[in-house]
C-alpha positions as CSV (number, residue, x, y, z in Angstrom):
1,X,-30.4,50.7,-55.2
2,X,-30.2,46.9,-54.1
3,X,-27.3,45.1,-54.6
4,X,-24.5,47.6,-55.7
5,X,-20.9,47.0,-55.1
6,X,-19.6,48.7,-52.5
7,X,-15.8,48.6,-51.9
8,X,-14.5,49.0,-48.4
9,X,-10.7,50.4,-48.7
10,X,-8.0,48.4,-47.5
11,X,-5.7,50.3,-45.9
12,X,-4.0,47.5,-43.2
13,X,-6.0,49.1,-40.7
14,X,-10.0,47.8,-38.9
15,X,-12.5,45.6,-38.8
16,X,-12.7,44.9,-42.7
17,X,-14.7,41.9,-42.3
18,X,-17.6,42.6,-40.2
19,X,-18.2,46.0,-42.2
20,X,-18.3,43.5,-45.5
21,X,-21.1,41.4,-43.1
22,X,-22.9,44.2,-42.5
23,X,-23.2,45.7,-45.7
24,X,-24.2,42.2,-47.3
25,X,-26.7,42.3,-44.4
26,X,-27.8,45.8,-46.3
27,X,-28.6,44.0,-49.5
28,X,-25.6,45.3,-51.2
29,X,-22.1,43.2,-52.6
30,X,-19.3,43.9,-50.1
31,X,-15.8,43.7,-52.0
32,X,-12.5,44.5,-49.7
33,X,-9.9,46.3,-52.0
34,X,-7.1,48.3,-52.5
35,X,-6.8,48.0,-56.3
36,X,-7.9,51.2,-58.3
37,X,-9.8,49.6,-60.5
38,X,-11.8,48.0,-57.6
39,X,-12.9,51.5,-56.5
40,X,-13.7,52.9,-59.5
41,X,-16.0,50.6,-60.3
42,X,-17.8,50.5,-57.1
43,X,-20.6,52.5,-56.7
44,X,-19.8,54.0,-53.4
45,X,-16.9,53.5,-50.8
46,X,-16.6,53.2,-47.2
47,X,-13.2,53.7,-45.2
48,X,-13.2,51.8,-41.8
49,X,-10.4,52.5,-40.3
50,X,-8.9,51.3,-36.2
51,X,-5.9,52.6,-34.7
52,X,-4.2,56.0,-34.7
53,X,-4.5,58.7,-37.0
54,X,-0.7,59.4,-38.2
55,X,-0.7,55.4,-38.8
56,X,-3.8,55.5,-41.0
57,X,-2.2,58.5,-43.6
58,X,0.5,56.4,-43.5
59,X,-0.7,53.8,-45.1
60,X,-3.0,55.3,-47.1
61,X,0.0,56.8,-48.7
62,X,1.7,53.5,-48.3
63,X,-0.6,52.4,-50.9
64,X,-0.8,55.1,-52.9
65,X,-4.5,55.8,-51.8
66,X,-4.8,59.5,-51.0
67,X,-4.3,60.9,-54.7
68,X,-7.1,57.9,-55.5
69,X,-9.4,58.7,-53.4
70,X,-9.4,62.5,-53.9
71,X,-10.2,61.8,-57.1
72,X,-13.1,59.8,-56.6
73,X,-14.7,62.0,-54.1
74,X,-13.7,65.3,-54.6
75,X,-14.0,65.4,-58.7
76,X,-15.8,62.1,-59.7
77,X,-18.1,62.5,-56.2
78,X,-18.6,59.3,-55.4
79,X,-20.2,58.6,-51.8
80,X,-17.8,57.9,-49.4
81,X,-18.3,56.6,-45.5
82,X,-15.9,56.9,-43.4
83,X,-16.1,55.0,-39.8
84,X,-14.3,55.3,-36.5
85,X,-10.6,56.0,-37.6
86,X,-11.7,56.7,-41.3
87,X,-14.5,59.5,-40.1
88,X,-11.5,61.2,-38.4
89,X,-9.5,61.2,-41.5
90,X,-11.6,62.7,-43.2
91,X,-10.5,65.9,-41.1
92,X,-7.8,68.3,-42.2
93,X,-5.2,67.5,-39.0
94,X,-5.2,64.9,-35.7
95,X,-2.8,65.9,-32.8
96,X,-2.8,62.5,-31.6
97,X,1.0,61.3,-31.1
98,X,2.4,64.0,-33.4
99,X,0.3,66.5,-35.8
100,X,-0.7,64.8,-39.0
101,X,-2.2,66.3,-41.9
102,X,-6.0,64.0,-42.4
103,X,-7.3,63.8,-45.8
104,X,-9.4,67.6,-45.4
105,X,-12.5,66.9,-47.1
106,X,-14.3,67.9,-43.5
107,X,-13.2,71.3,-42.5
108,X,-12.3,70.3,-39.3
109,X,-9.4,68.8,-36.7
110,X,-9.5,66.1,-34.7
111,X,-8.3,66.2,-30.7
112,X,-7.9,63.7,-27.5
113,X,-11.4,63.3,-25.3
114,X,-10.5,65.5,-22.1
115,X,-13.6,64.6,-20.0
116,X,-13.3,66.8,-17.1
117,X,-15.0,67.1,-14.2
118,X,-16.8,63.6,-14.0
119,X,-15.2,59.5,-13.7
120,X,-14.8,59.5,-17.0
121,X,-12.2,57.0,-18.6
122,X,-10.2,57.2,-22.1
123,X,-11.0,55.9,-24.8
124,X,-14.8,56.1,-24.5
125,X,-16.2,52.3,-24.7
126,X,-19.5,51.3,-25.0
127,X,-22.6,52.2,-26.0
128,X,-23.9,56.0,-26.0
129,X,-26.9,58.2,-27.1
130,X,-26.6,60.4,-29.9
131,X,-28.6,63.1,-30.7
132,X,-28.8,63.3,-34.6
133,X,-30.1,66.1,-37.0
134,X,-33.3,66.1,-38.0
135,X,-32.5,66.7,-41.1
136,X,-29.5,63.9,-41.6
137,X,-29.7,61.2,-44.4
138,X,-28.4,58.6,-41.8
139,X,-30.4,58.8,-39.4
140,X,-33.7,58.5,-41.2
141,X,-35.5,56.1,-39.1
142,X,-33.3,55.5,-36.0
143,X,-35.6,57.5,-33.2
144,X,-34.6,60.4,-31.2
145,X,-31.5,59.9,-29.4
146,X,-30.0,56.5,-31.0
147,X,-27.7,54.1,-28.9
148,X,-24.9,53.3,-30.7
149,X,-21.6,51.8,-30.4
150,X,-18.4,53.8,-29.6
151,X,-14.3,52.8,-29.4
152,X,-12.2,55.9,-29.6
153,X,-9.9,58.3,-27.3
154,X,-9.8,61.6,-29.8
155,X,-12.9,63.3,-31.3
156,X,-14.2,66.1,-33.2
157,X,-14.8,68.7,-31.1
158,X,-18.0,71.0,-31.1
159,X,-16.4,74.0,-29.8
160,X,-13.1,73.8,-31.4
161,X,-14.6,72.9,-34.6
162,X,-17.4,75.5,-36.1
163,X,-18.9,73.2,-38.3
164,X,-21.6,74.9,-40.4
165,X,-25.0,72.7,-38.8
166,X,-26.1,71.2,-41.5
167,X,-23.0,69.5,-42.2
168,X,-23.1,68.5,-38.3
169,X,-25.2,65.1,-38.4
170,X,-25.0,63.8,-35.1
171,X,-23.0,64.7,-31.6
172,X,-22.5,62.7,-28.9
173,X,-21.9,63.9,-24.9
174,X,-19.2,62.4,-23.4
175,X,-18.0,64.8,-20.5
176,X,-18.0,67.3,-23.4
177,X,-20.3,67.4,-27.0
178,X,-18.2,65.9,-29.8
179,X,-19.5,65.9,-33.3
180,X,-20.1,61.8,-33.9
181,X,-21.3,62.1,-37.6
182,X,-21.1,64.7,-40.8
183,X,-22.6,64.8,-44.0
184,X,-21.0,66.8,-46.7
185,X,-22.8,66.5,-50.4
186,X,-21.0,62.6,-51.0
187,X,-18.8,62.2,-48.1
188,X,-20.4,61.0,-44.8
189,X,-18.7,59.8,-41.5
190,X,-19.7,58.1,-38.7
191,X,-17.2,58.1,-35.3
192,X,-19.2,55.1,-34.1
193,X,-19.2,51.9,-35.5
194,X,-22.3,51.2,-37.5
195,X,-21.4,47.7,-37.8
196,X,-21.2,47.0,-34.8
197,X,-24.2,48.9,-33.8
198,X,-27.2,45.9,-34.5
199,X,-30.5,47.0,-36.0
200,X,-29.6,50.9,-35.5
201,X,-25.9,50.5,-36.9
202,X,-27.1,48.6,-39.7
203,X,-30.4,51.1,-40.5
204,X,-27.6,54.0,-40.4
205,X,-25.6,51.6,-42.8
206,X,-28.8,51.4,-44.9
207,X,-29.6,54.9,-44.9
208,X,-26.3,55.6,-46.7
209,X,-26.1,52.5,-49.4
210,X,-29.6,53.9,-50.4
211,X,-28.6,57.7,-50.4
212,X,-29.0,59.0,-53.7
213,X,-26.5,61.0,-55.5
214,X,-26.4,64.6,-54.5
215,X,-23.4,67.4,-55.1
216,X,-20.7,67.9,-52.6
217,X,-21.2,71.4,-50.1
């Protein structure tokens, strides 16, 4: 599955260019877009995303992405990543700010990091183990408990969210367990940045722009 074109959505929000590096580093042909016709003719789709949640609906409806995009991976299931801001909208709410509805192709909601109990601070910056699922597509070849590289001050939460486990791909433990990565059929999510990640980031990266098609949970 070398060289595909994979579109990463512009929405006006994250790193757009260095996900286009890394995916070029992947062996595939990154194209930044917003046009329709862009993503249909991608063969799969990754929504970065940094900033807060209610700002990153916003513009997806700003740009008239949200009916789009259901399309394409809900009916025409096409792979979609989403990473750091775009793996939480993939959620059905955020309570960050005010409550805001997410996209709701994860059965989940999205909530602020309270790590208790230890020096902790907020947002969680840096780089952290994960423990993945031995079972995940993205974390084929990536070891036992992969560092990778986090920016974020809301999470997934393991208890709040009851996630069947073999959607959960990876948690992380940050003063609590968060769920860092899912894998639904063709939508996948990463809360770290793969990208920014070296040689694991970009094997995760890999592991997705190779995964084959398979039917939505």
């Amino acid at each position: 599955m070398e060289n595909q074109q994979i579109c990463i959505v512009d929405y006006g929000l994250g790193n757009l260019r260095s996900v286009a590096g890394a995916v070029e580093k992947c062996g595939h042909v990154p194209v930044i877009s917003r046009d329709p016709a862009v993503l249909w003719a991608s063969g799969k789709l990754i929504l970065p995303g940094v900033g807060a949640f209610p700002d990153g609906m916003a513009n997806l409806e700003k740009y008239g992405l949200v009916d789009i995009l259901n399309n394409l991976v809900l009916t025409e299931k096409k792979h979609v990543l989403g990473i750091c801001l775009g793996f939480q909208l993939l959620a059905k709410s955020s309570t960050e700010h005010d409550a805001t509805q997410g996209l709701g192709w994860i059965d989940a909601t999205i909530s602020r990091i309270q790590p208790t109990g230890e020096q902790l601070k907020v947002p969680h910056v840096g780089w952290n183990d994960t423990i993945p699922n031995r079972n995940s597509t993205l974390f084929q070849d990536t070891g036992d408990s992969p560092l990778v590289y986090y920016v974020h001050s809301f999470a997934m939460h393991r208890e709040e969210n009851a996630l069947p486990s073999e959607i959960i791909a990876g948690t992380c433990h940050y003063g609590a367990e968060f769920i860092v990565a899912v894998e639904n059929g063709n939508v996948f999510g990463t809360q770290f940045h793969p990208e920014k990640s070296q040689l694991t980031g970009l094997q995760i990266l890999k592991n997705f722009l190779n995964a084959e098609e398979t039917h939505a949970a």
